[in-house]
N, CA, C and O atoms as a DFTB+ gen file, in Angstrom:
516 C
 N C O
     1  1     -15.292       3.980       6.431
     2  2     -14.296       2.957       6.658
     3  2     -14.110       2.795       8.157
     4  3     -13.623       3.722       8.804
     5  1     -14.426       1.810       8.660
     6  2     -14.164       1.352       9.950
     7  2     -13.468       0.103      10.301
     8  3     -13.907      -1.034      10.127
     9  1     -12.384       0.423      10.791
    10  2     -10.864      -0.272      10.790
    11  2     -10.930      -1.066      11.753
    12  3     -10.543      -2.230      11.651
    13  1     -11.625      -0.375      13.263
    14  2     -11.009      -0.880      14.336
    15  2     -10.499       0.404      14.739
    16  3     -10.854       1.579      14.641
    17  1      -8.938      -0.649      15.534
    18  2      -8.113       0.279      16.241
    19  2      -7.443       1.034      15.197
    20  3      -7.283       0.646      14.040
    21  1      -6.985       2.371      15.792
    22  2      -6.039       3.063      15.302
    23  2      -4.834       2.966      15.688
    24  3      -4.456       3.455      16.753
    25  1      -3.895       2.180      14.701
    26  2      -2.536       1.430      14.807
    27  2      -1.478       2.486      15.424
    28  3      -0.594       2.084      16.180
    29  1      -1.604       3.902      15.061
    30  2      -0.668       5.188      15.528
    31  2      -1.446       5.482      16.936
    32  3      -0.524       5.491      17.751
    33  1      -2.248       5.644      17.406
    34  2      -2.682       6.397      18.422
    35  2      -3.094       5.934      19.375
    36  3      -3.079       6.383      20.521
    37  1      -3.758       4.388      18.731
    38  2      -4.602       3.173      19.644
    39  2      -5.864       3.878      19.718
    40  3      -6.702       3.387      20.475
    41  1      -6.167       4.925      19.088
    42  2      -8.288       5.155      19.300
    43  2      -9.117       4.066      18.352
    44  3      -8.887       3.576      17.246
    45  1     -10.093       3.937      19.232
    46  2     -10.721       2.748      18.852
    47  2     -11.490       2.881      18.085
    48  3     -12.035       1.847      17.698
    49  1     -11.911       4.145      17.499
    50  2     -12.530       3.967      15.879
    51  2     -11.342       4.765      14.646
    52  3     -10.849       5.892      14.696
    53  1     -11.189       3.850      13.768
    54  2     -10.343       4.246      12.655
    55  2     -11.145       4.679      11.771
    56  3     -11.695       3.806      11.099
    57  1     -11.441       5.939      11.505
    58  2     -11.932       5.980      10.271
    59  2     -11.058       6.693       9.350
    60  3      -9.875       6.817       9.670
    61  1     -11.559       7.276       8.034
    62  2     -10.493       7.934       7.175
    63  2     -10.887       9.341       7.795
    64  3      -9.918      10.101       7.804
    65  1     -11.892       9.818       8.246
    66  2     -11.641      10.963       8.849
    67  2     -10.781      11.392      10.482
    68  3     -10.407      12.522      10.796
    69  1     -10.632      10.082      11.345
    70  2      -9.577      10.182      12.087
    71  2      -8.179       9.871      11.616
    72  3      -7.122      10.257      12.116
    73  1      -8.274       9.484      11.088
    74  2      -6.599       8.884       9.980
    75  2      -6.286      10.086       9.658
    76  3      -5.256      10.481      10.204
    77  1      -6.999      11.104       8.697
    78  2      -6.767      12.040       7.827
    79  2      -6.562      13.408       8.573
    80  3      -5.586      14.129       8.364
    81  1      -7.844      13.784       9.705
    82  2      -7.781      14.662      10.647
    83  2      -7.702      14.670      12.224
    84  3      -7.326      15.627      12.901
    85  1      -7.995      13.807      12.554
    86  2      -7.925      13.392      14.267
    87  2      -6.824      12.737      14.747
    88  3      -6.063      13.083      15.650
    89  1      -6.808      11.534      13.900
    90  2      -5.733      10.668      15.137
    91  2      -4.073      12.037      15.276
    92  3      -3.888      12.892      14.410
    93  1      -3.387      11.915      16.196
    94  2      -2.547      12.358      16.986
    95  2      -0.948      12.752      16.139
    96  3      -0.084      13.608      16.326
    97  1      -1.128      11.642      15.167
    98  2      -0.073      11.560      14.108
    99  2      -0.468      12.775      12.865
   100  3       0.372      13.541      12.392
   101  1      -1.799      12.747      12.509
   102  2      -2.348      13.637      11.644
   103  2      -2.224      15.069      12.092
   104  3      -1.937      15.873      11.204
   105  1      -2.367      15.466      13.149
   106  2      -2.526      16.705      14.062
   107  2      -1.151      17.228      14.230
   108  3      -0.943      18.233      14.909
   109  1      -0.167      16.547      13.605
   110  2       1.609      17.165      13.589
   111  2       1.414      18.023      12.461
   112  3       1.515      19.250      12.446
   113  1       1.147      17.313      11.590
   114  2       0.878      18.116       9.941
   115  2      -0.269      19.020      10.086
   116  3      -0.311      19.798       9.133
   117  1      -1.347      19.225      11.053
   118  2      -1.936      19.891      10.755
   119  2      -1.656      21.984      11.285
   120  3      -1.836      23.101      10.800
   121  1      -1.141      21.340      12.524
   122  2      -0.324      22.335      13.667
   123  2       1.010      22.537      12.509
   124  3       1.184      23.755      12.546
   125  1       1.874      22.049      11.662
   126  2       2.757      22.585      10.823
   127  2       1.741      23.064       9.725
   128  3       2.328      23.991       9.168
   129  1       0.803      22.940       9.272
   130  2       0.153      23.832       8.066
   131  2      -0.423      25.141       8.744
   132  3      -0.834      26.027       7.994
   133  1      -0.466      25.274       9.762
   134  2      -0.751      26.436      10.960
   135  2       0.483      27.517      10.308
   136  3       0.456      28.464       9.521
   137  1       1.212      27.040      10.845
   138  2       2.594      27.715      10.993
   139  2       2.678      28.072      10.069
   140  3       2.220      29.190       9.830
   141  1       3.374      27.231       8.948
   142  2       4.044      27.187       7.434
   143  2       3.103      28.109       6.555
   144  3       3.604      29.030       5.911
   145  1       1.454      27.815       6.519
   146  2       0.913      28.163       5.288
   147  2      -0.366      29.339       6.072
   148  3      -0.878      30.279       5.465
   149  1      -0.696      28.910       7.711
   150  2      -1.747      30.089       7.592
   151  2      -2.841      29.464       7.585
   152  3      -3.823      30.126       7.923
   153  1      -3.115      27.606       7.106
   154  2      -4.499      27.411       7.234
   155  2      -5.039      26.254       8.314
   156  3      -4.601      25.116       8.484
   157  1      -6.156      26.948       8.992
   158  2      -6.514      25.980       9.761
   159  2      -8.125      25.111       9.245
   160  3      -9.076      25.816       8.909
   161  1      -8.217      24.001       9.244
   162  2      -9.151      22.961       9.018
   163  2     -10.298      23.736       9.783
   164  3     -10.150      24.014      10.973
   165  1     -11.479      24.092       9.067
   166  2     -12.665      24.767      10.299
   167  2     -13.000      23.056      10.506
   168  3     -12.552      21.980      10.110
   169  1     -14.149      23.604      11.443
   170  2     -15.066      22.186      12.126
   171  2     -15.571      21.554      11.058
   172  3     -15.946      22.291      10.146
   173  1     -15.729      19.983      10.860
   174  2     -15.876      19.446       9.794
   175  2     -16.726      18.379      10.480
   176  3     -16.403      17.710      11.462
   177  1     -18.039      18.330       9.690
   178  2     -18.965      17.060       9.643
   179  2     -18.526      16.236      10.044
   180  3     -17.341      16.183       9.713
   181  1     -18.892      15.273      10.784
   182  2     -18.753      13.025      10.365
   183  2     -18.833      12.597       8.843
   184  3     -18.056      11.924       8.166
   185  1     -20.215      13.305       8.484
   186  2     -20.521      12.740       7.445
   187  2     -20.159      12.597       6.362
   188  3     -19.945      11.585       5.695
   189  1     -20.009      14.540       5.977
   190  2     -20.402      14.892       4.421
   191  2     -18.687      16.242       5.071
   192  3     -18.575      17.462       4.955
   193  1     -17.580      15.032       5.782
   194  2     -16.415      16.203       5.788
   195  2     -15.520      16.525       4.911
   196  3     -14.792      17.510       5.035
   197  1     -15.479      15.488       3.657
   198  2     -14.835      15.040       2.798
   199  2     -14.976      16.186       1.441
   200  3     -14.070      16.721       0.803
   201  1     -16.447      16.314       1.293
   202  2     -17.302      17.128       0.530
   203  2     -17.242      18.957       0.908
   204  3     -17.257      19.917       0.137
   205  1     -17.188      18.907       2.081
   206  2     -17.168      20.148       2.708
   207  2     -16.078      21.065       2.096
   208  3     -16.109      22.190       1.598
   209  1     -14.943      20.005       2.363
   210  2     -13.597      20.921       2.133
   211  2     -13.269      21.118       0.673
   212  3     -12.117      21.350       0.308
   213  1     -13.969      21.055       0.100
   214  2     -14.317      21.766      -1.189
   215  2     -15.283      22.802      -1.611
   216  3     -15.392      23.457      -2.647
   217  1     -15.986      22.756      -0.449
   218  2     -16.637      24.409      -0.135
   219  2     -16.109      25.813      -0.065
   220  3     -15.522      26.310       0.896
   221  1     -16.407      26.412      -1.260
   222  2     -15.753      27.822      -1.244
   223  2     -16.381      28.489      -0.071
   224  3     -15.789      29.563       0.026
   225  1     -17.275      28.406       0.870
   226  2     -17.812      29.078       1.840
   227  2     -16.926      28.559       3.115
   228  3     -17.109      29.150       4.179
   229  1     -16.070      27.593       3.077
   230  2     -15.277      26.860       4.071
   231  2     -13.995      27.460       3.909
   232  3     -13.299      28.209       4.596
   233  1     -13.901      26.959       2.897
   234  2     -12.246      27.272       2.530
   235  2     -11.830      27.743       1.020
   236  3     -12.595      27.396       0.120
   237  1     -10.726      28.471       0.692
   238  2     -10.664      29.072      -0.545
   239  2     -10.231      28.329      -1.178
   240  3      -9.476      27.472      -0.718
   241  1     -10.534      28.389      -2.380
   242  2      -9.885      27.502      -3.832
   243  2      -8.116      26.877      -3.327
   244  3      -7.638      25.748      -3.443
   245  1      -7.624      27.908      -2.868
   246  2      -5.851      28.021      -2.880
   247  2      -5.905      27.262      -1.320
   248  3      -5.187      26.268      -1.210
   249  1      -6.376      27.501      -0.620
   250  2      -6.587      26.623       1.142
   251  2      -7.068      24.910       0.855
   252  3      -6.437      23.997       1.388
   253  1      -8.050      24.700       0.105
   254  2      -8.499      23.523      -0.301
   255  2      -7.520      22.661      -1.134
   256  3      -7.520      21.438      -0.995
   257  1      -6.779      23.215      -1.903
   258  2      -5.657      22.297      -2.856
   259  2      -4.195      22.170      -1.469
   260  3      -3.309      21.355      -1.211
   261  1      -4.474      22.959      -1.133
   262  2      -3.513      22.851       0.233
   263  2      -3.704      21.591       1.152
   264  3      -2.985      20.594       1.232
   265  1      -5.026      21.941       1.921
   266  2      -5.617      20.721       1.994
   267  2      -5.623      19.159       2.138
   268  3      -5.218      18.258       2.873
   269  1      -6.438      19.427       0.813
   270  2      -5.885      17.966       0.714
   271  2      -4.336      17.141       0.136
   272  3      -4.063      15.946       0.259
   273  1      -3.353      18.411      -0.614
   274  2      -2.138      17.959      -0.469
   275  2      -1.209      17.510       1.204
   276  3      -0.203      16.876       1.523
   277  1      -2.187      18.219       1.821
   278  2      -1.543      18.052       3.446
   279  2      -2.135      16.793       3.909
   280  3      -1.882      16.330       5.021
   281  1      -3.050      16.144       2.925
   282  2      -3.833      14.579       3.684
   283  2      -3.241      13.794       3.003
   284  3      -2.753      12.815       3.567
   285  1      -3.082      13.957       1.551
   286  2      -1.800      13.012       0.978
   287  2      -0.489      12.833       1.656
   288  3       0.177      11.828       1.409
   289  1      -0.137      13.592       2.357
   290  2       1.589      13.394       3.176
   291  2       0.658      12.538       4.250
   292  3       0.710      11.332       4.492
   293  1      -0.017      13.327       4.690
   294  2      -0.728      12.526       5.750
   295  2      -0.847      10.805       5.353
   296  3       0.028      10.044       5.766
   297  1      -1.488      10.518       4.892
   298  2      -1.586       9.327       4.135
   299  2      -0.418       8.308       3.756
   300  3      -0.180       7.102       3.810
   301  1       0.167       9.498       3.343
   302  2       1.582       8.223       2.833
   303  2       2.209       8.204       3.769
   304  3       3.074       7.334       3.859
   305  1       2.000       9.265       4.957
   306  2       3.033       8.848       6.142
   307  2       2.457       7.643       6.393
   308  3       2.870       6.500       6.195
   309  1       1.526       8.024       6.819
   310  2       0.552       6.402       7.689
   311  2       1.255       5.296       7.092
   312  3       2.140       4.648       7.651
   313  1       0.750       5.088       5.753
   314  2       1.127       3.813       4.962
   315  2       2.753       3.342       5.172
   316  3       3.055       2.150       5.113
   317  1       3.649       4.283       5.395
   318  2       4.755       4.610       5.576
   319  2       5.250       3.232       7.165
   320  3       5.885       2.183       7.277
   321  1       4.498       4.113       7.999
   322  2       4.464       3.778       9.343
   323  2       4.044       3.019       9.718
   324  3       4.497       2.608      10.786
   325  1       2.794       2.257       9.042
   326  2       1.774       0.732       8.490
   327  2       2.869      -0.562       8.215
   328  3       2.779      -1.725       8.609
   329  1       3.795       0.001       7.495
   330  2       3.959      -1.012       6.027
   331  2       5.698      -1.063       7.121
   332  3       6.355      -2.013       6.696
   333  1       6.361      -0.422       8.130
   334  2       7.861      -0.289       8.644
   335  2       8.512       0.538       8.391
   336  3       9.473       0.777       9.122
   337  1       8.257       1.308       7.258
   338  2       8.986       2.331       6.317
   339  2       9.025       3.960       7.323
   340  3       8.046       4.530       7.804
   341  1       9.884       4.214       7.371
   342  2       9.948       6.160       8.106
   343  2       8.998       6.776       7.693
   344  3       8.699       7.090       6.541
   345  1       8.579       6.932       8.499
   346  2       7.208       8.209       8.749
   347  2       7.695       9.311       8.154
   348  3       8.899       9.538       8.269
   349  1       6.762      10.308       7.319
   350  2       7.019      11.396       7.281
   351  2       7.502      12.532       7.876
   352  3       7.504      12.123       9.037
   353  1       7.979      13.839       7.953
   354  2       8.121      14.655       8.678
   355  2       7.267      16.021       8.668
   356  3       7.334      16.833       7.745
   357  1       6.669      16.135       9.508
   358  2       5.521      16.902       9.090
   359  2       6.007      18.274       8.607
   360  3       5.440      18.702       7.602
   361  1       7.180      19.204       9.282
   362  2       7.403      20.280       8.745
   363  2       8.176      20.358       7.556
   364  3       8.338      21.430       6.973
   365  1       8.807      18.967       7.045
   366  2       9.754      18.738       5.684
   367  2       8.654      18.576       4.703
   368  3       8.650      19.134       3.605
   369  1       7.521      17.624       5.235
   370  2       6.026      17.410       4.535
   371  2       5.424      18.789       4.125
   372  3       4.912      18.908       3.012
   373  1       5.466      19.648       4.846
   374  2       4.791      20.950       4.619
   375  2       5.339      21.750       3.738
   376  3       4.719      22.436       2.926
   377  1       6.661      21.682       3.885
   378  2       8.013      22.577       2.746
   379  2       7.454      21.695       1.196
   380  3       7.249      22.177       0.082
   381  1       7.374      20.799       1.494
   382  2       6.843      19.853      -0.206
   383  2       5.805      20.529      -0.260
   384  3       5.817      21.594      -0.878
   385  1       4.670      20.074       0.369
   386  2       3.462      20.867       0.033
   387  2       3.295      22.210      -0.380
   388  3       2.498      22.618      -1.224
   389  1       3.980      22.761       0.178
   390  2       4.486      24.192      -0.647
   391  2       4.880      24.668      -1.497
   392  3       4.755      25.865      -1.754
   393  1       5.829      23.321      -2.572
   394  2       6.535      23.550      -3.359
   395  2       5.399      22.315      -4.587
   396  3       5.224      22.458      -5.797
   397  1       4.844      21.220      -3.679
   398  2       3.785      20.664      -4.887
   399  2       2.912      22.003      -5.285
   400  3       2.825      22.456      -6.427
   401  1       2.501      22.358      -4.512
   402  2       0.913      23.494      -4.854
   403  2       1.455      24.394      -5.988
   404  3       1.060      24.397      -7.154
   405  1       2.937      25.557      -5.161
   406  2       3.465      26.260      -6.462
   407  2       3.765      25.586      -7.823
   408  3       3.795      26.230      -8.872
   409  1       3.953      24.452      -7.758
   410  2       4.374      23.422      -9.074
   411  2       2.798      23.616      -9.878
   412  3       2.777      23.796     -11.096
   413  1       1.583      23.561      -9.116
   414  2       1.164      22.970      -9.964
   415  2       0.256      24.536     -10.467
   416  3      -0.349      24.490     -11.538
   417  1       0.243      25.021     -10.164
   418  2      -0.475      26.282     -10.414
   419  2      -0.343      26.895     -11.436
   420  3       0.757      27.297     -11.816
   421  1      -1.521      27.099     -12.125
   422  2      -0.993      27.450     -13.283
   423  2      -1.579      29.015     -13.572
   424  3      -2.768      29.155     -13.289
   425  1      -1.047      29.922     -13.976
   426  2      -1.237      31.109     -14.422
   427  2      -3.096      31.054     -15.529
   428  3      -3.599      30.314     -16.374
   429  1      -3.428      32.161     -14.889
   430  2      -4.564      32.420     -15.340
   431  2      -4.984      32.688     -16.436
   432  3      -5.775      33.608     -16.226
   433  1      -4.965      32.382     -17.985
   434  2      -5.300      32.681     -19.083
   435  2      -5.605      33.632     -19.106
   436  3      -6.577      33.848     -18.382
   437  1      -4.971      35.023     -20.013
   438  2      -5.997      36.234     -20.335
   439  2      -6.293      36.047     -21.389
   440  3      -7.009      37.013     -21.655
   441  1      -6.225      35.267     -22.468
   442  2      -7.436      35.188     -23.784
   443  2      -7.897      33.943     -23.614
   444  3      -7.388      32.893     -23.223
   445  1      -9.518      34.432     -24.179
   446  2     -10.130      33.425     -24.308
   447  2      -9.959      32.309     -25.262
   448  3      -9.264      32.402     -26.274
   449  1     -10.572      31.318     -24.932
   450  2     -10.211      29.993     -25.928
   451  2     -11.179      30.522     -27.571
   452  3     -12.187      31.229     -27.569
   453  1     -10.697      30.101     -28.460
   454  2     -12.065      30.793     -29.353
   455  2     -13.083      29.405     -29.449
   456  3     -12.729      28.228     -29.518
   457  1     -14.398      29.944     -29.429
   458  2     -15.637      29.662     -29.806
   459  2     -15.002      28.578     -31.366
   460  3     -14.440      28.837     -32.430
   461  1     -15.500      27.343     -30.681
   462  2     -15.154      26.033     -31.491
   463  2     -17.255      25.900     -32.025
   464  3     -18.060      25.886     -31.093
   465  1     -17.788      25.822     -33.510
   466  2     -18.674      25.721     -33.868
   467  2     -19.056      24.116     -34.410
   468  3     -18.671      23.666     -35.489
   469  1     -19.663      23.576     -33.691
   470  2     -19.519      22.129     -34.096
   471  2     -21.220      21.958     -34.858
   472  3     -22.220      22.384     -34.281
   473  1     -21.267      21.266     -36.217
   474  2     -21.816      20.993     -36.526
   475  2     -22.295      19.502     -37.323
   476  3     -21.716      19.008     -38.291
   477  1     -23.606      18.908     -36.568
   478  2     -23.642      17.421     -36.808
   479  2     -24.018      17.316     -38.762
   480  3     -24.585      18.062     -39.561
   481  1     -23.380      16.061     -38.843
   482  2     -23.389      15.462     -40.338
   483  2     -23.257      14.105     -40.184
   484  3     -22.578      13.374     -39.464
   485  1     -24.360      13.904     -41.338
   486  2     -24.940      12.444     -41.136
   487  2     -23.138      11.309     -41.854
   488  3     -22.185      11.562     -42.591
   489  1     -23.522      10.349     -41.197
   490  2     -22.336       9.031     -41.616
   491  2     -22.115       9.438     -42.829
   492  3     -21.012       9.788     -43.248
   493  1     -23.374       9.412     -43.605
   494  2     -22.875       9.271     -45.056
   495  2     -22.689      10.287     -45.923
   496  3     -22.407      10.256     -47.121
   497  1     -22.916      11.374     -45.040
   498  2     -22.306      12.677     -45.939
   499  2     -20.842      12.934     -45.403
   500  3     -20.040      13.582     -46.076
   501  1     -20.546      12.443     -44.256
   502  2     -19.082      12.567     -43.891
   503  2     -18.347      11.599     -44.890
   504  3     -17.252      12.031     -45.251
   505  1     -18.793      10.122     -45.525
   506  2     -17.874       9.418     -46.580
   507  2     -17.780      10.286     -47.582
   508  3     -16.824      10.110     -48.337
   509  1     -18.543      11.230     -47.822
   510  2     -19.151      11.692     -49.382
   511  2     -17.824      12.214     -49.289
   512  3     -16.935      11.782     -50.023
   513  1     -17.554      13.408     -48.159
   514  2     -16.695      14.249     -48.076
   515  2     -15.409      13.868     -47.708
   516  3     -14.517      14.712     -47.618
């Protein structure tokens, strides 16, 4: 996605990876996920950065849902700040994010699901039956 200017910062390429991680507005939330949670964004592609951060060799399962909940505030701030509406606050943004992630987490199953045996039957033996 190439926008142009960047309406928050004035850099002259907009993409969704400066929107999301670079431009100046993004980098409040990212310096509060520092603080608050402990995770920092490693170096990320142009290309394939999107993809990356779903790399368990990058970042952990629990860092990655973090993540990208921290690009959604990100995001709706923008749109927020786009559209006239109050910008987010990045460290009130981060306290949510903290409290979306625990929301959504769900406890680890200790039994297994049971073994469902599916077996095909023709149309017309399923009317029979």
């Amino acid at each position: 996605m190439d926008c142009g200017v960047c309406k928050l910062c004035k850099h002259s390429d907009e993409t969704i990876l400066h929107a999301l991680i670079e431009c100046e507005h993004a980098k409040l939330f990212w310096a509060e996920a520092v603080l608050q949670r402990g995770i920092k964004l490693p170096r990320l592609h142009p290309a394939s950065w999107a993809g990356d951060i779903l790399q368990r060799d990058l970042l952990s399962k629990e860092d990655a849902a973090v993540a990208i909940t921290v690009m959604w505030c990100i995001w709706s701030s923008r749109n927020n700040c786009l559209h006239g509406k109050e910008k987010f606050q990045p460290k009130r943004s981060l306290e949510l994010v903290g409290e979306l992630v625990s929301a959504l987490e769900l406890p680890a199953s200790k039994q297994k699901a049971p073994a469902v045996k599916h077996v095909w039957r023709s149309r017309r033996m399923a009317l029979l039956l």
